[in-house]
C-alpha positions, 0 to 999 in steps of 0.5 A, spaced: 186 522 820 179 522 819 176 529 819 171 528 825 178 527 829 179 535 829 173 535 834 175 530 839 180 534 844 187 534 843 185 529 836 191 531 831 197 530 838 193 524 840 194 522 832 202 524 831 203 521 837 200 514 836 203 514 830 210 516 834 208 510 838 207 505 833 213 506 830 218 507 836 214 498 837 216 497 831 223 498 832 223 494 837 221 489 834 225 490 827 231 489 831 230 482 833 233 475 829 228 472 824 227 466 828 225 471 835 220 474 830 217 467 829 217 466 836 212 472 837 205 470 840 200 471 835 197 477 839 199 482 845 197 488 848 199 494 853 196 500 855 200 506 853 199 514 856 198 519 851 197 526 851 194 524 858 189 519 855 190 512 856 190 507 849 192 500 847 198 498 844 196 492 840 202 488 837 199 482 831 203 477 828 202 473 823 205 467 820 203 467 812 202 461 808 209 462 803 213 462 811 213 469 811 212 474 818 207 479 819 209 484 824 204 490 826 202 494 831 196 498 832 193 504 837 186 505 839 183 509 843 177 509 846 171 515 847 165 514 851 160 517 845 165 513 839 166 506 843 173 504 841 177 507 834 184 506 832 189 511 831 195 509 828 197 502 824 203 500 822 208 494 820 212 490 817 214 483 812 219 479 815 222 473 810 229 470 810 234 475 808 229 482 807 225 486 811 219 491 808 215 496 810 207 492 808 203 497 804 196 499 806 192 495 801 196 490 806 194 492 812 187 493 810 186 487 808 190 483 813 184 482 818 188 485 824 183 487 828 
């Protein structure tokens, strides 16, 4: 969480529970069949309340060159003087026979945004 966030009402809970929601998602989504992961459009989103703010709950998939599939999930919030920022990311790779947490120098370079 960056330092700045301490300042925005309710920063720190607002986090905690983006990370919360980002996982509970992805649980969903780890709960699927290969082959209904490999059916996700490319990218959803929804509006989700927390501590009484209004984020997006972005899903990303991504189908890689070697077969394999990116899921990850994104919440960002929005303020009127930051425009939008993101509060929580996290996903997974789904290849057949395994399933793994992606790291962050993955996320970061896997252009979901």
């Amino acid at each position: 969480m960056g330092s700045w966030l301490r300042f925005y009402p309710g920063g720190r809970r607002l986090c905690h529970e983006a990370a919360s929601s980002a996982r509970e998602r992805l649980g969903d989504l780890r709960d699927l069949s290969e082959s209904e992961i490999g059916e996700l459009p490319e990218c959803t989103d929804e509006e989700v309340e927390l501590t009484g703010h209004t984020v997006a709950r972005i899903t990303w998939h991504e189908t890689k060159e070697d077969g394999s599939h990116w899921v990850v999930v994104q919440v960002w919030g929005t303020g009127f003087i930051l425009g939008s920022f993101m509060l929580a990311q996290e996903g997974f790779a789904c290849s057949p026979g395994s399933r793994r947490e992606l790291e962050v120098e993955e996320l970061l370079s896997g252009g979901f945004d």
